[in-house]
C-alpha positions in Angstrom: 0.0 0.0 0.0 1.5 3.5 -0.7 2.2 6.0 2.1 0.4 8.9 2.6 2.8 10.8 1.3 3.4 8.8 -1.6 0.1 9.5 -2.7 0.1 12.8 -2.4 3.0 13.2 -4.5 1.5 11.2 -7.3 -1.7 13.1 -6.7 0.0 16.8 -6.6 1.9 14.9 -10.1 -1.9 14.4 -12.2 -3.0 17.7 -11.3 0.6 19.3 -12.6 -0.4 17.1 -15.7 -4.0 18.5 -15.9 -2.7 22.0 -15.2 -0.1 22.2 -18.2 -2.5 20.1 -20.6 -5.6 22.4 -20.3 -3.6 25.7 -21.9 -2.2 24.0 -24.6 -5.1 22.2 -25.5 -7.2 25.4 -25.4 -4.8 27.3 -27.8 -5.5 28.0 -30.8 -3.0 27.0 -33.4 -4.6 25.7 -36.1 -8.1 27.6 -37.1 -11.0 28.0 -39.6 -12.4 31.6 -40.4 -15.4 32.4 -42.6 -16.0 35.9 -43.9 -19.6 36.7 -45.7 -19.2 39.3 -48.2 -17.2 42.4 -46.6 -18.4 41.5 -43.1 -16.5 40.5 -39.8 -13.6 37.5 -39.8 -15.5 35.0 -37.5 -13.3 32.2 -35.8 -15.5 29.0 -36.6 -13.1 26.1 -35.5 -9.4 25.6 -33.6 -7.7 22.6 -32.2 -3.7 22.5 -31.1 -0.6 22.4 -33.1 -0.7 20.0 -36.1 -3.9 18.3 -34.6 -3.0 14.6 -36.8 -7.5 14.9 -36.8 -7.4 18.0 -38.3 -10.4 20.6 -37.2 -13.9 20.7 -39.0 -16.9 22.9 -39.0 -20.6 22.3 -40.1 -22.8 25.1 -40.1 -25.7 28.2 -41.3 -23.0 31.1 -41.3 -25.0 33.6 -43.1 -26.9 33.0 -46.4 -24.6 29.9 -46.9 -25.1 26.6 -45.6 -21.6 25.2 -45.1 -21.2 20.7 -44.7 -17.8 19.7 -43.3 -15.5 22.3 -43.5 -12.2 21.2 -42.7 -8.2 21.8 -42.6 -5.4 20.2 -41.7 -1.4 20.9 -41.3 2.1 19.1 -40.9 5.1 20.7 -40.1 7.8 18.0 -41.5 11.4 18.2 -42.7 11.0 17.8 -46.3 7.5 19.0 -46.8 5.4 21.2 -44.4 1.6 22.2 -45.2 -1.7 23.4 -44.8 -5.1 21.9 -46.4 -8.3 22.9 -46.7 -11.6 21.3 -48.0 -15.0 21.5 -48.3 -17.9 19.1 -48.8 -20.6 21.7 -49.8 -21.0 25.2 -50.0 -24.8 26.5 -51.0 -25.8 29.7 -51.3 -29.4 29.5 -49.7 -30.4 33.4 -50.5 -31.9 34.7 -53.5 -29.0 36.7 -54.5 -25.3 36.7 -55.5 -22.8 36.2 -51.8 -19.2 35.8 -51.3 -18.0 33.2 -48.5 -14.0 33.7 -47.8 -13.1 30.6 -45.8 -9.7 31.3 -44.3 -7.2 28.3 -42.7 -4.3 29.4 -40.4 -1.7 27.1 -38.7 0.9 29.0 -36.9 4.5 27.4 -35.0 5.9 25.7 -38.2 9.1 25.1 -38.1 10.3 23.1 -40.7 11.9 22.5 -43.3 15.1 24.2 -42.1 16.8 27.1 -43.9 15.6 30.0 -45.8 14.5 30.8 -48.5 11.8 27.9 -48.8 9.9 27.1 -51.8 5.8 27.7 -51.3 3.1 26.3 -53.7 -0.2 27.0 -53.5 -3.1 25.3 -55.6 -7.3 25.0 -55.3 -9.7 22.4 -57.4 -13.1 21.7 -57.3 -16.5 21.4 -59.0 -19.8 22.9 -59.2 -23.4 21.9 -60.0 -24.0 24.5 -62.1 -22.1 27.5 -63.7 -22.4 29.6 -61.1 -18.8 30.1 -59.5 -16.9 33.2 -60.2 -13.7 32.0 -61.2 -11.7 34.6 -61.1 -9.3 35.4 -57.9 -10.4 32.8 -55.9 -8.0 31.4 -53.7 -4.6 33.1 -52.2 -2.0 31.4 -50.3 -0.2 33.6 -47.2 3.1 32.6 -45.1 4.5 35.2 -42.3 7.7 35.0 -40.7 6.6 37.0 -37.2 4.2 33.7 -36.8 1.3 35.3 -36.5 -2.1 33.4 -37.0 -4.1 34.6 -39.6 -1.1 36.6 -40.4 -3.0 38.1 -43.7 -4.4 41.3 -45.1 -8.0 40.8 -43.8 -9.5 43.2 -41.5 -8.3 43.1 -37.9 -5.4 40.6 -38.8 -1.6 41.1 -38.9 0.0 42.1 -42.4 2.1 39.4 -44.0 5.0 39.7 -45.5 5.0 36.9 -48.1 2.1 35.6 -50.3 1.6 33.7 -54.2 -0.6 36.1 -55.0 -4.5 35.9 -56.0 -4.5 32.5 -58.5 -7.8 32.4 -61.2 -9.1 28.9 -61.5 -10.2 27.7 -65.6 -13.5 25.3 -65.8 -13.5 22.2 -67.4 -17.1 20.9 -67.7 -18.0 20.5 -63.8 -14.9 21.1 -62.5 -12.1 24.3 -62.2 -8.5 24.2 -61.2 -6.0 27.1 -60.4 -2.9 24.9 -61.4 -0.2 25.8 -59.3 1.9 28.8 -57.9 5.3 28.7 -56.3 7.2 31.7 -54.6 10.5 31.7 -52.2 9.4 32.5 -48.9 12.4 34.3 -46.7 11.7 33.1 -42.7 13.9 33.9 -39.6 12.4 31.6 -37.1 8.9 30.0 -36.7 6.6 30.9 -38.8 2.8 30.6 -39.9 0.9 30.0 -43.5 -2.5 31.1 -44.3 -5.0 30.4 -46.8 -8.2 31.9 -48.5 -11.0 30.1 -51.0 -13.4 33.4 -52.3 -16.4 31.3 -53.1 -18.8 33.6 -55.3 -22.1 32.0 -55.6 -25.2 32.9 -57.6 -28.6 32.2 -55.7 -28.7 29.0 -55.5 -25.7 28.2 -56.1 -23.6 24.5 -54.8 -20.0 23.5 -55.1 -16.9 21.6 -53.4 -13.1 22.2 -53.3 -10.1 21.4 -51.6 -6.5 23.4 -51.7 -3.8 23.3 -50.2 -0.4 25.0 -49.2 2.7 23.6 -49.6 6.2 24.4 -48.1 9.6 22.8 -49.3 13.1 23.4 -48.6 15.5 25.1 -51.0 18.4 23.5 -52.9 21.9 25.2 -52.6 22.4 27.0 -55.6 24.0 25.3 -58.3 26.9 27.9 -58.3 28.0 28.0 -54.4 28.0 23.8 -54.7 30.7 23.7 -57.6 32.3 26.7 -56.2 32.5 24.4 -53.0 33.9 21.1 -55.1 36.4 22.9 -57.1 38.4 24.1 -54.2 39.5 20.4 -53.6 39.6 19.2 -57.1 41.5 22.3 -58.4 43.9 21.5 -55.3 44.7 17.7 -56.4 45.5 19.0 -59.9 48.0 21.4 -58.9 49.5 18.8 -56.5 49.6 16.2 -59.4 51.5 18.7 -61.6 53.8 19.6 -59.1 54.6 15.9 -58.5 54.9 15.4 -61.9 57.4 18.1 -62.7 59.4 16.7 -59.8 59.3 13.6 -61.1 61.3 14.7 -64.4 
């Protein structure tokens, strides 16, 4: 049986547990915005860092009725991201809306080095053509960290994004194709994303994008400049030995 005060430490222990487990689990790292139109940014969903589950909303938020809105994130060491999709998206009003979902993860910190290589891409389809293709997804990254480190009202300015990307339709379905930019961090750093889904009344589609990060080769000219030192070293050596040889 344990002492008394052997149980008290290993109760004082579980409540140390509970203590340090309840802020980090109620932080939130990884988030879903939605925006109607030019109205308020309104947090819908967090969990913590790199949740492996991912976060997911279903919902009314405004004239749209949103089904399984969800994101995810990895921070790895040859490819870090941030994903986004959608079941459905209607447009239940009688006239023409914008919903801007926004994803945000925040404490990446890999791959190492800098500059790192960021590609951005959004696909999806429709039920009818009633999507408004153009500028509809934009992919953010910030080097201060900061969630929802974007240009939307009330956020933090970024200093690094692909720019807005236009999607073509084929039949049913549209594509942006992809978009890759060098991305300059110091430390720890966050990516952002945005899907502007136009809808006529009435209006249904799905999508998914995503946000990717991968690290930077050495450029092509400091590597040989590195290899030649040695090599241009042996050669002199070998014609030094040579002429001594004679």
């Amino acid at each position: 049986m344990l002492s008394i005060r052997k149980k008290l430490l290993a109760l004082a222990a579980l409540a140390a547990v509970f203590t340090l487990g309840t802020p980090q689990s109620a932080r939130a790292t990884m988030a879903i915005y939605l925006q109607e139109d030019a109205g308020p940014v309104v947090q819908v969903a967090s969990t913590f860092d790199f949740n492996p589950l991912g976060v997911s909303f279903s919902g009314v938020f405004g004239d749209f009725l949103v089904a399984i809105q969800s994101g995810s994130s990895d921070n790895g060491a040859s490819l870090s991201d941030l994903l986004a999709a959608t079941n459905a998206i209607t447009n239940q009003s009688g006239a023409t809306h914008t919903l801007h979902i926004w994803a945000s993860q925040n404490n990446y910190t890999l791959p190492v080095g800098s500059p790192l290589a960021v590609e951005s891409s959004l696909g999806g389809s429709i039920n009818s053509p009633t999507l408004t293709l153009t500028n509809i997804f934009q992919a953010y990254a910030d080097k201060n960290n900061n969630l929802l480190g974007t240009p939307a009202p009330g956020a933090a300015i970024t200093d690094f994004t692909n720019g807005l990307q236009s999607a073509t339709a084929n039949g049913t379905s549209f594509d942006t194709g992809s978009v890759t930019g060098l991305f300059t961090r110091t430390g720890d750093y966050s990516l952002t994303s945005v899907a502007n889904i136009t809808l006529t009344a009435g209006g249904k589609i799905n999508f998914s994008d995503h946000v990717n990060v991968r690290p930077t080769p050495a450029p092509a000219g400091l590597i040989l400049a590195l290899t030649a030192v040695p090599v241009l070293g042996i050669g002199r050596w070998l014609r030094r030995r040579k002429a001594t040889a004679v």
